[in-house]
Each structure stands twice: as structure tokens, then as C-alpha cells.
C-alpha positions in Angstrom: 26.3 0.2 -3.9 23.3 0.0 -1.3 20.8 2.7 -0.1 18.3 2.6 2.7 15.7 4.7 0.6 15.7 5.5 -3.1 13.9 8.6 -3.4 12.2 9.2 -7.4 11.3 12.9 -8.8 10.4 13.6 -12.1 10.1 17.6 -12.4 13.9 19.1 -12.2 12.7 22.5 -12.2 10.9 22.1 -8.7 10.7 18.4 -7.6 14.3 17.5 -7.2 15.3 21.1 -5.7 12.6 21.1 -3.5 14.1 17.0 -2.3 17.5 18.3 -2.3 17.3 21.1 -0.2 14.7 18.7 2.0 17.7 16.6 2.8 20.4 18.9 3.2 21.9 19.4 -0.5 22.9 22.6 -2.4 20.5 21.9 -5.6 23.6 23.2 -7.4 25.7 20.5 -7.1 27.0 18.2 -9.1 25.5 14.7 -8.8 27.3 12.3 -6.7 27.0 9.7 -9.5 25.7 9.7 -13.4 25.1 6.6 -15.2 23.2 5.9 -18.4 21.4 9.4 -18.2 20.3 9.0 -14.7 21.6 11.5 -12.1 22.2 10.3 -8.2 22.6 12.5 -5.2 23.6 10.9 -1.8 22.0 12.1 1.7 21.9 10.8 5.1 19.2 10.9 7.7 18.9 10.3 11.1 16.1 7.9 11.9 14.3 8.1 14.9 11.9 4.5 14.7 14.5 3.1 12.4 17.6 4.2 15.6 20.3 4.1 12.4 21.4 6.8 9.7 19.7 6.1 7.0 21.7 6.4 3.6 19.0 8.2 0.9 19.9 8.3 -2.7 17.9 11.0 -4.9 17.1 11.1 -8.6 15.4 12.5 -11.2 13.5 11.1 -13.7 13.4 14.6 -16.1 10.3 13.5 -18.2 7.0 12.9 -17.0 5.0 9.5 -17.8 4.5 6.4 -16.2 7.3 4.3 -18.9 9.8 6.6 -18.0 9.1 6.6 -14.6 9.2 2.5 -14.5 12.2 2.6 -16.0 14.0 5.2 -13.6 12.8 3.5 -10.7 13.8 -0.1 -12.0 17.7 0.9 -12.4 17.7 2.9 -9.3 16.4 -0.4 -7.1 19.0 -2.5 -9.1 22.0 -0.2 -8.3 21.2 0.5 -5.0 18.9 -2.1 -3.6 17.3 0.0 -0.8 14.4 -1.2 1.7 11.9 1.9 0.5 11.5 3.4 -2.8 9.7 7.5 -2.6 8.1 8.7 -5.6 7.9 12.4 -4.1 6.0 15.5 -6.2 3.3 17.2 -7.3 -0.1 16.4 -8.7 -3.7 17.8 -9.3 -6.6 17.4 -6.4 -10.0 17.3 -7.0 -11.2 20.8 -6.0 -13.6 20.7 -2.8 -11.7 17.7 -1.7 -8.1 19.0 -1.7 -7.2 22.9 -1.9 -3.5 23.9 -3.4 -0.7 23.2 -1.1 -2.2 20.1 0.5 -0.4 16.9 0.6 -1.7 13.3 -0.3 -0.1 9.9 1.1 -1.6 7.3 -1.4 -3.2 4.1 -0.1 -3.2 2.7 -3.6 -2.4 4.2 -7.2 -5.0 3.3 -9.5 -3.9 3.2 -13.0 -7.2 4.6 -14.9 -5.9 4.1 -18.6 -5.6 0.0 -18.9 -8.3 -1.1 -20.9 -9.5 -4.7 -22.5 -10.3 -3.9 -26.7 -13.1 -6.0 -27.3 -15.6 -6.2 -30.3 -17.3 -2.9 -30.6 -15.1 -1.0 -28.7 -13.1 -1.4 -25.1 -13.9 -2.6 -21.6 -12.0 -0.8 -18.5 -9.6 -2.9 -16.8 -8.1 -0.6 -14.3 -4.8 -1.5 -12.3 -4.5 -1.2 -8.6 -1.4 -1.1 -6.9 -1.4 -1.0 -2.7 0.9 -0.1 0.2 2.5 -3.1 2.1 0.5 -2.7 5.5 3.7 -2.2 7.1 4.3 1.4 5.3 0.8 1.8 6.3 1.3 1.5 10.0 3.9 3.4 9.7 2.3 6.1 8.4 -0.6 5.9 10.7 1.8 6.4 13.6 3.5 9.2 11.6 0.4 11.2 11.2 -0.8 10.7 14.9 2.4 12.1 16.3 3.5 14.2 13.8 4.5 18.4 15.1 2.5 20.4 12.4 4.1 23.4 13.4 7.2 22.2 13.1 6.2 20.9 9.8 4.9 24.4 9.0 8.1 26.4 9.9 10.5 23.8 7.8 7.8 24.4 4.6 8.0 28.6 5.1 12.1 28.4 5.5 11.6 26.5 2.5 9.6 28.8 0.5 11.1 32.1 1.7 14.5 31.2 0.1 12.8 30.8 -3.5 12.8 34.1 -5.9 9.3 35.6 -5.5 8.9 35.7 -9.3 8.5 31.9 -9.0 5.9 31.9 -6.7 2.1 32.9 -6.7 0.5 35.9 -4.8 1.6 36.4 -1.2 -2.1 36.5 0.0 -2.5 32.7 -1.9 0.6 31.3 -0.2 -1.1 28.6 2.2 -0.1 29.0 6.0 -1.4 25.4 6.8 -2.2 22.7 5.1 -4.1 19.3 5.3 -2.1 15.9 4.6 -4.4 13.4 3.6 -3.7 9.7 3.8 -5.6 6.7 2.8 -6.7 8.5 -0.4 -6.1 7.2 -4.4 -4.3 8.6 -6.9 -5.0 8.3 -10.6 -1.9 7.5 -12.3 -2.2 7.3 -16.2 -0.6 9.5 -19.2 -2.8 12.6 -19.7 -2.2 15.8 -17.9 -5.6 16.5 -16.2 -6.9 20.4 -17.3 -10.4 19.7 -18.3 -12.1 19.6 -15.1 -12.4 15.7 -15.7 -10.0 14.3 -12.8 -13.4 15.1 -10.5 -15.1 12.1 -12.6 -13.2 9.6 -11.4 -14.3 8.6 -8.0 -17.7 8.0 -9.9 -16.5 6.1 -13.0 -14.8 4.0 -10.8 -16.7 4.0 -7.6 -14.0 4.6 -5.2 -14.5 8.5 -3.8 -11.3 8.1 -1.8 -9.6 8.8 -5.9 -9.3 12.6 -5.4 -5.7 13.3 -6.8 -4.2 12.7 -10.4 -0.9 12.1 -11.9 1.4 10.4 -14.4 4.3 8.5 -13.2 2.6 6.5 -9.9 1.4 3.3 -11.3 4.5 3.0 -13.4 6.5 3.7 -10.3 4.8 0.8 -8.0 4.7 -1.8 -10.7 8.6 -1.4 -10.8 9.0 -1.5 -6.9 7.0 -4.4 -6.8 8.7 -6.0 -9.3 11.9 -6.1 -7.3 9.8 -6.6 -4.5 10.9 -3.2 -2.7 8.3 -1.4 -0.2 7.4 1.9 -1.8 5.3 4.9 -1.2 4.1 8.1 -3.2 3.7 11.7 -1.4 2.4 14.2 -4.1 1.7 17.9 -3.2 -1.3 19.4 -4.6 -0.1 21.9 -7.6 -3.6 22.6 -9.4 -7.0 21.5 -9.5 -7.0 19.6 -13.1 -9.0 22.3 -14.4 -8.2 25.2 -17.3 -8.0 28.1 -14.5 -7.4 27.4 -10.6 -8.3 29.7 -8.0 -5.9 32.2 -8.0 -6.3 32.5 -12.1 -4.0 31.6 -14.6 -1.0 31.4 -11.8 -1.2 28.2 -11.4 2.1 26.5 -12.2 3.5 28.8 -9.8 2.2 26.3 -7.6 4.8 23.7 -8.4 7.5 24.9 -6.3 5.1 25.2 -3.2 3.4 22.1 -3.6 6.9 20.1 -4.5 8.2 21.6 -1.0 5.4 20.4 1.0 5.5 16.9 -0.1 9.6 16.9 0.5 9.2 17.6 3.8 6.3 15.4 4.8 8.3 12.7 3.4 11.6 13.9 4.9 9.8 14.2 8.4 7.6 10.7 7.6 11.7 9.3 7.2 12.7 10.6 10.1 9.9 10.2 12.9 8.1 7.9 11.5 9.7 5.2 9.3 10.5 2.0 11.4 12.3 0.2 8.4 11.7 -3.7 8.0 11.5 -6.1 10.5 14.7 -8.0 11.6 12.3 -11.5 12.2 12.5 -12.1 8.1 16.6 -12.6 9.0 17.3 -16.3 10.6 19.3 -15.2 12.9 20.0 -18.0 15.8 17.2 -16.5 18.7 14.5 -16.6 15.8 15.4 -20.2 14.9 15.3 -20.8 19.1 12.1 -19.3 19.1 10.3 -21.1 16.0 12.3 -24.0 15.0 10.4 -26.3 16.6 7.3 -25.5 14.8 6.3 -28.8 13.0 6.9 -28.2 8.9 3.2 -26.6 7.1 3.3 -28.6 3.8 1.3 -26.4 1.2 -1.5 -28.5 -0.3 -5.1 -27.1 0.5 -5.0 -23.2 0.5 -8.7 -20.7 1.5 -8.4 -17.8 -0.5 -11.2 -15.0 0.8 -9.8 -11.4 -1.2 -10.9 -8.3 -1.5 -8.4 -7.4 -3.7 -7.1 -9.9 -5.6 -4.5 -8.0 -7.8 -1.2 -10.5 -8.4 -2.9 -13.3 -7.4 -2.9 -15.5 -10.8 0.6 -17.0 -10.7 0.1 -18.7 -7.4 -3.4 -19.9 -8.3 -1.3 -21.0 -11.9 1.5 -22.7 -9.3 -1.5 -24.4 -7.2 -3.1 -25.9 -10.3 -0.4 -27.1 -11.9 1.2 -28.4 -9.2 -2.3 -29.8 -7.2 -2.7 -27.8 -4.1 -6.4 -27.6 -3.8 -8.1 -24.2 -3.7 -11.1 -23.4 -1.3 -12.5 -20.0 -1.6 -15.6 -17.8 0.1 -18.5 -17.4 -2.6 -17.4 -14.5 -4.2 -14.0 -14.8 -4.2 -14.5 -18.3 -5.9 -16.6 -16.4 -8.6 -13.7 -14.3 -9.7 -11.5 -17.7 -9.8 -13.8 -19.3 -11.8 -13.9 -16.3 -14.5 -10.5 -16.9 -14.5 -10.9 -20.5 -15.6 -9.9 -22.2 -11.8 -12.6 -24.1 -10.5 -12.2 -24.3 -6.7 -13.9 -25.4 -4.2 -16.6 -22.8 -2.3 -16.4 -22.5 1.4 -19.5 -24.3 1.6 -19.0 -27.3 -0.6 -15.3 -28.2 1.4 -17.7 -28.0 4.6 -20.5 -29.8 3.0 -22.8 -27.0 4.9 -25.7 -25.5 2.7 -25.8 -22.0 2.8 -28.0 -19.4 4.9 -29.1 -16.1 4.9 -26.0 -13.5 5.9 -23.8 -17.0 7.4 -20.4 -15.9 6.9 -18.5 -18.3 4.3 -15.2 -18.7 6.1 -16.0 -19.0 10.1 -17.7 -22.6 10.1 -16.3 -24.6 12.7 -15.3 -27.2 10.6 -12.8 -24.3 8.6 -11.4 -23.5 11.8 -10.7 -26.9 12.8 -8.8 -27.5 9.4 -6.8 -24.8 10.2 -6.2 -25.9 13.7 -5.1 -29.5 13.2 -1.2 -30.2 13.8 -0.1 -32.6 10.5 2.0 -34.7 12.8 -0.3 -35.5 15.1 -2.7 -38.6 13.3 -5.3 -38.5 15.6 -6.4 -34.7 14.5 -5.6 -35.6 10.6 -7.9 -38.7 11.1 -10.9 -36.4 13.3 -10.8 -34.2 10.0 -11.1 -37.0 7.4 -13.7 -38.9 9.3 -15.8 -36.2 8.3 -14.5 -35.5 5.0 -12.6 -32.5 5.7 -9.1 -31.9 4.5 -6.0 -30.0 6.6 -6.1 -26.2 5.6 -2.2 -24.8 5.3 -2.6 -20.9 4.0 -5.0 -18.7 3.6 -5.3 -15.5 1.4 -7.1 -13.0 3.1 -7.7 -9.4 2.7 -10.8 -6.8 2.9 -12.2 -3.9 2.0 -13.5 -2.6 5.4 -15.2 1.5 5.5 -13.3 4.5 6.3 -14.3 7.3 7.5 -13.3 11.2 8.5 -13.2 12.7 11.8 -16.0 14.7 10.3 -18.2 12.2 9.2 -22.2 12.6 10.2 -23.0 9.7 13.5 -25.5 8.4 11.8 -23.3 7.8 8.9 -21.0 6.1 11.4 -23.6 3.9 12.4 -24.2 2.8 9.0 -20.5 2.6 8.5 -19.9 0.4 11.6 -22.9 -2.5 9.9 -20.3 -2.7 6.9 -17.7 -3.9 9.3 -16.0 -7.3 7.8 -15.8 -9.4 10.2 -15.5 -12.4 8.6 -11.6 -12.2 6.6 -10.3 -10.5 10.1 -11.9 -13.2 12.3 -10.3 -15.8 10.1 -7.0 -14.4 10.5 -6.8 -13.8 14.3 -7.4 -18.1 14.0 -4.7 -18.3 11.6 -2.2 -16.3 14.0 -3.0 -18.0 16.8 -2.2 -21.5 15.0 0.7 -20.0 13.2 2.2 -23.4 13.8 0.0 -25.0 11.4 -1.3 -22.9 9.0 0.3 -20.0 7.4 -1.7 -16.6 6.5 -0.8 -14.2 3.3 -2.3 -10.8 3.3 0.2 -8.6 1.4 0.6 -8.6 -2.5 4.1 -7.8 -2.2 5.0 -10.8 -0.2 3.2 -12.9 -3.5 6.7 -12.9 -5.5 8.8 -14.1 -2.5 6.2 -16.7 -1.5 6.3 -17.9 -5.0 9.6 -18.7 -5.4 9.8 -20.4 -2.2 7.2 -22.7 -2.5 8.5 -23.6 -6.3 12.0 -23.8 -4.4 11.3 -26.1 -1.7 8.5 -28.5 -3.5 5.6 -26.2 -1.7 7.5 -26.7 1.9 7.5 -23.2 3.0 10.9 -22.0 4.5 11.1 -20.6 8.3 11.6 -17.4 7.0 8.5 -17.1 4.8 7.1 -18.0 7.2 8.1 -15.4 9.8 7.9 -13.0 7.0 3.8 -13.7 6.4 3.3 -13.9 10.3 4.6 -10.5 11.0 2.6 -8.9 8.3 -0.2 -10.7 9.2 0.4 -9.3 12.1 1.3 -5.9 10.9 -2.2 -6.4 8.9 -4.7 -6.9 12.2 -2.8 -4.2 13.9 -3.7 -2.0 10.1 -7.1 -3.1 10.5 -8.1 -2.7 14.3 -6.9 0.8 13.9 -9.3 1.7 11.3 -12.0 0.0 13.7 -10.9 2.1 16.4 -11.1 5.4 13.9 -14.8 4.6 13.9 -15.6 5.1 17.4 -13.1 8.2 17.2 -15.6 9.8 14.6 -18.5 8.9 16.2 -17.6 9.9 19.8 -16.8 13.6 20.1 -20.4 14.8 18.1 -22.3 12.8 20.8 -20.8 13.2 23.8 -17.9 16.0 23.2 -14.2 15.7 23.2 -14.4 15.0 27.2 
């Protein structure tokens, strides 16, 4: 059995009708397949980016909780083995951010719960799971072209066939509503009502965490287990609190909020969803196009992260197996808590450190990066001066973003915070693909794993053409949030001409 998208709902009462009738099935049909509990309904979509029919397979999960949701998600990417897994419902915003009937697209699910016991009581040791920059381009382009109206008029046809009894008041019914991407969702196992889902942001200093819920972090561990893309669309039911703004109605909520997130994700699917890239298949062009690139040998890696979730089994692969490890100051700290001792940026360069000089744009980095193994003359050139040949980096950063509403000043500030340093690195690495390879998405980690155990850390063409597209995909991500910058700042000062 094989599916394009897997599609995950826990409530039956108003997520999986609300999917259903999204895609085009009678909630009152029989599934199209039951097996060990779960239920499975089959749909098809016509893909606009994608050009095919995409095959969709829809299930429910039936309890809430991030176990059950694992589990769920882990048989339905094992039966059907699609490209994308959805978890599609309804959570709880954080009021003043998010009002009832909005829609959130997570950037990462943050699960709030994990904790280290220690003597005297617990540390927090919070899990973060991200979108494969890929989804994330996708989505950007999905939201830049997206026809609210149209959106508007599916949600209404939507709502209008539901008994009234299940809905709130007419007059609280929203007409419109914001979809908000780039946000965090708190995934963990308590149903916010105390008012203290607004506490978050704070507690973990992220204010982008404005939503809460308890199947997401479940959900992405399992899709990136079987190293599936995957992406979480939750419509805002409540506000987390003991009474919402339309009084004690709030769970009639559900079924509006479960509708709007259906059909952002059906309309995401079909106008916006460009599927993987064919490059990661050697098919005989792509060997005609790289297979003369001379072989990148993995046995000095830079590592400069951000986020540096997933990470330990390849530094575990690297030490046991002796690729050397060079990392930026702070980076190198984290390794070090972790009992690696690499090398800093500064010590491979043999460069004592400034004030403000970025750790990984020394000449004497980029030239490692630069120099072709089977040419001597380079090799030699870099060991005359006791530098060793650089074959991957790691790179990823945690660069501002802002609203089209932000203050200019604000911008301003925004625009000093820039990184400059992880993105420069990588436009190097691209433009020497030949020679050195660049990883910048967790989800490639497993893959990249097992090839370079495989081939005795000789990495394969198609890794390779994997971790240059996303790299790719990655700058692309990244020059787009640049350009939002200038989009926020411009229209205050000068006006939308």
C-alpha cells in the first residue's frame, strides 16, 4: 500500500469529519480499510506544484495524547509510506496573540514536559522538533499566493452544513481569520484551562510559542523516525483559559476551528505543496550532471548549529570512527558538555580571537573547504600551514523574525541581529559542492548516518544531491526571511508606493 500524504486526526467528533468532508468524503462512510484499531479513508487530490493526483490516506487517532499519537502515526507511515505526514486539528491560542477560528502552521513543536530529575528536584529539558526547510518554502509560497476569499467561502460552505446546536452564537462565528505561520506549538499531556499556556513564551524564551496541544511532539518524533516530512496545522478552539470570550461555549468551537485547519491544509496540498525533489533519484541525467565530481571522503567536519537537536549520533559516529570535529565557540561549548572535545574554529586556524570576528569566515576555513582532494598541490598549500581539508559542515541559525506590523525602529534593531556568519559559510559550501558537502536539515541526519556507516564515511551521489538541494532549499528559506525585513520596514516609512 503507498500514499502520497498520510493525513493524522485525533478528535472523531470534529477533526476527522471536518478532514473528510475537506477532501471529498461522506463522514458517514465506512472506512476504506481497518486494521489493528486504526481506521483508514482514501482520497485523491489534484496537485497544482506537485502536477500529479495525489493519493491522501486519513485516520484517526480517537484519544488525545502524544503516545497515542506516536503510535498512530508510526503504523500509518509503515503501511503506507507516504512523502508527507498532516497532523490536522484543533488547539488553544494564547489570547491577544490568536483569537478563536485562527489557524497556526508550526515552525517547530516544542515538547514543554521533558524534564532531567536531578538531586533536589528537576531541570527542564524541552524537546524541539522543526520543519524540513523544504515544507517551509513551500509554505511560504503557499501563504504569499494563497485566495483568502476563496479560502473563506470553502470554510462557510463548510460550517453552514453543520446542525446549529453544535455551533456557538451566530454573531461569534468568525468571517475572517488570520493563518499564522512560523509560530511554536506546545505539545505535552495536559489540557491547557488555567490561563497558564500564556506563560510559556516566557518560561522558555521563545514568544513565537503562542498555541498548545497534546499529540504534536509525539506526532514529529514518529515522522522523523521513519524519516517522513511532516507538518502540523491546528485551528484555534479556545484560549486555554476556564471561560473564553463567548462564555462557557467554548467547545462549540471545535467544529469551527477543526474546519478551518482542514481546509488550509487541503488548499496548502493542493496550491502549494511541491512534493520532494526528483535530484535525491539517480536517474542517468543526474549521474551526467554530477558524476564527475571527484569522491568527498568524510574525515574533518565544522559543525556551527543553532539548533543542535539529533545531532549526538553522528558526533558518536565521528568519534568512534576518527573524523575530526571543528566547531565555532559556542557550538564547541555544547559539544564539550556533551563530553566531545573538538577543535574551536580558532584553534584549527591557529588565529587568536577578536572582538565580534566571526568564528567560521577566516580565510584559511574557506580555503579548507575549497581545496579539491585529488589535486596535491592544494592538499600540500593547506598542510604547509597546518590546516587540514574541511569535507561537511553543519550549519544552521537562529536569524529574527518579524511581522508586517513590527515598529521601524524595531526593524532596525532586528536587521543588527542578522547572522551572517552560518549563511556566508554556506553560500562557500554550495559553490564548492564538489568538495565539501553541507547538512542543514535534522531530518536528513538518519539518512546521512547510515550512509556514511554504509560506505566507510564515502558519501553516496545521492546524499549528496540530497544535502545540496536542501542546502539549497535552506538559503532560498533564509534570504526570504531577509527580504521580510525590508518588507516590514518599508511601507511605515515611505508607504506602500
Amino acid at each position: 500500500m503507498q500514499a502520497d500524504i498520510g493525513i493524522v486526526t485525533v478528535l472523531t467528533d470534529c477533526e476527522l469529519p471536518a478532514v473528510m468532508r475537506a477532501f471529498g468524503i461522506d463522514p458517514t462512510l465506512t472506512p476504506d480499510r481497518i486494521d489493528e484499531g486504526m481506521r483508514y479513508w482514501i482520497a485523491s487530490l489534484s496537485s497544482k506544484y506537485a502536477r500529479k493526483e495525489l493519493k491522501v490516506v486519513i485516520s484517526a487517532v480517537g484519544e488525545a495524547g502524544n503516545p497515542n499519537a506516536s503510535a498512530a502515526t508510526t503504523k500509518l507511515l509503515k503501511d503506507y509510506k507516504p512523502q508527507l505526514v498532516c497532523l490536522i486539528g484543533i488547539a488553544a491560542g494564547v489570547p491577544g496573540k490568536l483569537s478563536l477560528g485562527d489557524v497556526v502552521i508550526s515552525q517547530y513543536i516544542l515538547g514543554y514536559e521533558t524534564e532531567k530529575l536531578i538531586p533536589g528536584g528537576s531541570e527542564s529539558r524541552p524537546a524541539w522538533k522543526g520543519l524540513r526547510f523544504a515544507i517551509k518554502q513551500d509554505i511560504e509560497h503557499f501563504l504569499s499566493e494563497i485566495n483568502t476569499m476563496e479560502l473563506e467561502r470553502r470554510i462557510h460552505a463548510q460550517t453552514i452544513l453543520l446542525d446549529p446546536q453544535k455551533l456557538p452564537l451566530n454573531n461569534t462565528i468568525p468571517t475572517s481569520r488570520v493563518i499564522k505561520k512560523n509560530v511554536v506549538i506546545a505539545s505535552g499531556e495536559k489540557i491547557f484551562g488555567d490561563g497558564s499556556l500564556r506563560q510559556l513564551a516566557s518560561k522558555h524564551n521563545d514568544e513565537r510559542i503562542i498555541a498548545g496541544e497534546m499529540e504534536g511532539i509525539g506526532f514529529a518524533i514518529s515522522a522523523e523516525r521513519e524519516n517522513c516530512s511532516w507538518i502540523v496545522v491546528r485551528g484555534i478552539s479556545d484560549h486555554g483559559e476556564p471561560i473564553s470570550k463567548d462564555g462557557r461555549q467554548k467547545d462549540k468551537f471545535h467544529n469551527i476551528a477543526s474546519i478551518a485547519a482542514a481546509e488550509v491544509i487541503r488548499a496548502f496540498l493542493e496550491k502549494g505543496y511541491s512534493t520532494p525533489t526528483a535530484a535525491t533519484n539517480q536517474s542517468d541525467p543526474i549521474k551526467a550532471l554530477f558524476g564527475d565530481a571527484p569522491p568527498i571522503v568524510v574525515r574533518t567536519v565544522l559543525v556551527t548549529m543553532h539548533d543542535k537537536n539529533g545531532i549526538e549520533p553522528l558526533l558518536t559516529h565521528f568519534h568512534t570512527s576518527g573524523v575530526e570535529v571543528v566547531a565555532t565557540p559556542n557550538t564547541a561549548k555544547f559539544l564539550h558538555a556533551l563530553g566531545y572535545t573538538p577543535l574551536t574554529t580558532f584553534e584549527f586556524t591557529k588565529c587568536k580571537p577578536i572582538w565580534n570576528l566571526r568564528g567560521s569566515l577566516h580565510p584559511h576555513i574557506l580555503a579548507a573547504i575549497e581545496a579539491d582532494p585529488s589535486k596535491p598541490i592544494q592538499v600540500e598549500e593547506l598542510n604547509s600551514v597546518g590546516i587540514k581539508k574541511i569535507d561537511m559542515i553543519f550549519v544552521n541559525t537562529k536569524d529574527p523574525v518579524v511581522s508586517d506590523e513590527e515598529e521601524p525602529t524595531r526593524v532596525l534593531q532586528q536587521l543588527a541581529k542578522v547572522n551572517i556568519g552560518g549563511p556566508g559559510l554556506l553560500r562557500w559550501v554550495i559553490k564548492n559542492w564538489r568538495t565539501c558537502a553541507a547538512v542543514v536539515d535534522s531530518g536528513d541526519y538518519p539518512a546521512l548516518l547510515s550512509d556514511l556507516k554504509n560506505n566507510n564515511n564515502r558519501l553516496s551521489l545521492s546524499i549528496r544531491i540530497r544535502l545540496l538541494m536542501h542546502a539549497l532549499q535552506y538559503l532560498s528559506y533564509k534570504d526570504n526571511q531577509s527580504a521580510n525585513l525590508l518588507k516590514a520596514f518599508w511601507p511605515p516609512i515611505f508607504g506602500e508606493g
